[in-house]
C-alpha positions as CSV (number, residue, x, y, z in Angstrom):
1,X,88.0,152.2,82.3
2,X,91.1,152.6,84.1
3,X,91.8,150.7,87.5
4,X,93.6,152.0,90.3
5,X,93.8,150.9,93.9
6,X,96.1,150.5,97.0
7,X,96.9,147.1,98.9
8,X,98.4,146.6,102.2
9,X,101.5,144.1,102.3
10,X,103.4,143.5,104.8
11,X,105.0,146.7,106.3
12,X,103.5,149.5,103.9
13,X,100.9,150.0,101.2
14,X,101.4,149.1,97.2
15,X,99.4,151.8,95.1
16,X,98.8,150.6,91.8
17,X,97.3,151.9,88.8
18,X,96.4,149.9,85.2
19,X,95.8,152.1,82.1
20,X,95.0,152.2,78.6
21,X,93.3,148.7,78.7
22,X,92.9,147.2,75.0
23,X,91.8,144.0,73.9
24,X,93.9,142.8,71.0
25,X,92.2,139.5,70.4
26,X,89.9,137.3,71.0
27,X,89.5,133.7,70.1
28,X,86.4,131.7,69.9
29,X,86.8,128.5,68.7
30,X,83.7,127.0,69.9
31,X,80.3,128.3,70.5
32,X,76.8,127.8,70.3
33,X,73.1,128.9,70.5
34,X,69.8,127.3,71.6
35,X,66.5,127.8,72.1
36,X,65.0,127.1,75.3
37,X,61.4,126.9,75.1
38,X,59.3,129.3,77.0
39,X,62.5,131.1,78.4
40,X,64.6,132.3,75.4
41,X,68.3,131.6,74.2
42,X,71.5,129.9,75.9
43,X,74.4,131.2,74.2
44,X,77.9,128.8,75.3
45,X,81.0,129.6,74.3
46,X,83.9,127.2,75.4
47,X,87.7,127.3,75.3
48,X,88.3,130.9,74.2
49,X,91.0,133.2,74.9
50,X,92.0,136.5,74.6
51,X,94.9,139.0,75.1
52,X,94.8,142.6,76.5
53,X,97.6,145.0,76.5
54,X,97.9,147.7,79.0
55,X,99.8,150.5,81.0
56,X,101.0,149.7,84.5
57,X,102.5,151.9,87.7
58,X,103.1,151.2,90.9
59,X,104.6,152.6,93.8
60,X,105.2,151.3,97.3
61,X,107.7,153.2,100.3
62,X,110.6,151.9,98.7
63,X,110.3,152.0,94.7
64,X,108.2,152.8,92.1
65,X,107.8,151.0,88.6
66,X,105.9,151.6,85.4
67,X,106.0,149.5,81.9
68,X,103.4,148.0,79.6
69,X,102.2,144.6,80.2
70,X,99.9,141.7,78.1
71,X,97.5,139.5,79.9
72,X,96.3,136.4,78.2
73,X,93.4,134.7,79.1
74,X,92.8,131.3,77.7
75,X,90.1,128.2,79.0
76,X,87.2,131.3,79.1
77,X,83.9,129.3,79.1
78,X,81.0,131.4,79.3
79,X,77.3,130.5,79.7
80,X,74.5,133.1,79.3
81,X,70.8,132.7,79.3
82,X,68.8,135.4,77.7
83,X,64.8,136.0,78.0
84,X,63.0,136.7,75.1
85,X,59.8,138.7,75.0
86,X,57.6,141.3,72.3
87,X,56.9,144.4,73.5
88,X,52.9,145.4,72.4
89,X,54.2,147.0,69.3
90,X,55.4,143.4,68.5
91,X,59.4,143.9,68.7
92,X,61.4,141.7,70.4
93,X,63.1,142.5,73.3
94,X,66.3,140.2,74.9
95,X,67.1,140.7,78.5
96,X,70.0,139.4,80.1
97,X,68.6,136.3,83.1
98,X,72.0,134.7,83.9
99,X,75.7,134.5,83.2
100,X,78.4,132.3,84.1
101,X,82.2,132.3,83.4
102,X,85.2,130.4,84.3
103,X,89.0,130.5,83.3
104,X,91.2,128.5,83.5
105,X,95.0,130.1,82.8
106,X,96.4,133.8,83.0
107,X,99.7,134.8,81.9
108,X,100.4,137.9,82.6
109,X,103.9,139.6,81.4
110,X,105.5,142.8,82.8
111,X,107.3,145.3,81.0
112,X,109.2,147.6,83.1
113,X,112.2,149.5,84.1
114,X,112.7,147.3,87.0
């Protein structure tokens, strides 16, 4: 989805708006899965990156700017624990118990007319 948004700095307010988010790749060099008995699954992934590309305006009292801009993420390390259980007609079901995430770098470069 979209995000758009004001901020106050300073003497007046920056409206902003971010567009046509796409992620162009992702990069998982390491992950892994275990079992945790009577609980479920702990899914890790560390070190992985990614790069989105997007659409960008923004207007304060004094200018306005638009352009296209990549973010990349990098140092992502995500930790997820998931519960297991079978429903009576003996499926399993997975269900979501906790999630962590760090990064550690974003580079974010502006294209504009500015």
């Amino acid at each position: 989805p979209d995000l758009s948004g004001h901020e106050k700095y300073g003497l007046g307010n920056v409206k902003y708006n971010i567009s046509g988010i796409h992620v162009t790749a992702v990069e998982i060099p390491r992950a892994s899965i275990s079992l945790i008995p009577g609980t479920g699954i702990k899914l890790v992934i560390g070190n992985a990156s990614l790069t989105i590309d997007t659409n960008w305006n923004i207007r304060t009292w004094i200018f306005k700017d638009n352009g296209r801009s990549t973010v990349y993420i990098s140092k992502v390390f995500v930790t997820a624990i998931f519960s297991t259980t079978l429903d009576n007609t003996g499926h399993t079901s997975l269900s979501l118990t906790s999630c962590r995430t760090t990064s550690g770098d974003i580079d974010i470069k502006l294209n504009g007319k500015s």
